[in-house]
C-alpha positions in Angstrom: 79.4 76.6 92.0 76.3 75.9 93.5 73.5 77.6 92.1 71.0 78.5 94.4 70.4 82.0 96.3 73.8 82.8 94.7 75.9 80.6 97.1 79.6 79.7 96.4 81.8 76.8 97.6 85.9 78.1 98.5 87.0 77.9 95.2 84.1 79.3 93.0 84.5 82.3 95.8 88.5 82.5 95.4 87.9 82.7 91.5 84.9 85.2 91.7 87.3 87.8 93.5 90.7 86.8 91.8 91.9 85.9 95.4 93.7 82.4 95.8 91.7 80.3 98.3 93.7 81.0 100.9 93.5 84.3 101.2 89.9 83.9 100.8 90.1 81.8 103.8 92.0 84.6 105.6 88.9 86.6 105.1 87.4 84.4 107.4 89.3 85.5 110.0 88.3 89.2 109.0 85.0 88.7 109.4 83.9 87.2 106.1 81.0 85.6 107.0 80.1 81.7 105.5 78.4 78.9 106.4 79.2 75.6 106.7 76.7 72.2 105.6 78.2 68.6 106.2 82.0 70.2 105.9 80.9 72.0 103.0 81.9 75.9 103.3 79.5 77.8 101.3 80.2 81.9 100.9 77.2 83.8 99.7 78.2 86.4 96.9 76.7 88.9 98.7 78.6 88.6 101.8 81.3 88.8 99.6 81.0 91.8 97.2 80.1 93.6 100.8 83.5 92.4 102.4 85.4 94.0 99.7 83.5 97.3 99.6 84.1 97.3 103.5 87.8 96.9 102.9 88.8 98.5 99.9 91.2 101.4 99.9 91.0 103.8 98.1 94.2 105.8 96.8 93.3 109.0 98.9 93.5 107.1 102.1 96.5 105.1 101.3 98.4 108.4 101.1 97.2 109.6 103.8 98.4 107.1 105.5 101.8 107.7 104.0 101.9 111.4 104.9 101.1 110.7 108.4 103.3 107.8 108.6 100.3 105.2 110.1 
């Protein structure tokens, strides 16, 4: 982990939200946004505790979903 402005490489990130690294890299795709230094990907934890506010579900919405069949 590095520890400065609360920056994390892939795998410091996957362990910090239970996730295997690649479906933290997944995330990317999603709109998770990192940076990358000399190949380095770094993921700030704030970027990531605000992805997974923006995409949690909550149980309401899931059944929701199931009653209207989306």
């Amino acid at each position: 982990m590095i520890k400065n402005k609360g920056w994390l490489r892939i795998k410091s990130a996957a362990v910090y939200c239970d996730v295997s690294e690649k479906n933290l890299r997944g995330w990317f795709e999603r709109g998770l946004p990192f940076t990358k230094v000399k190949g380095t990907v770094l993921i700030k934890k704030k970027y990531l505790d605000e992805f997974l506010e923006q995409n949690t579900a909550n149980a309401e919405k899931c059944e929701l979903e199931k009653i209207l069949g989306d």
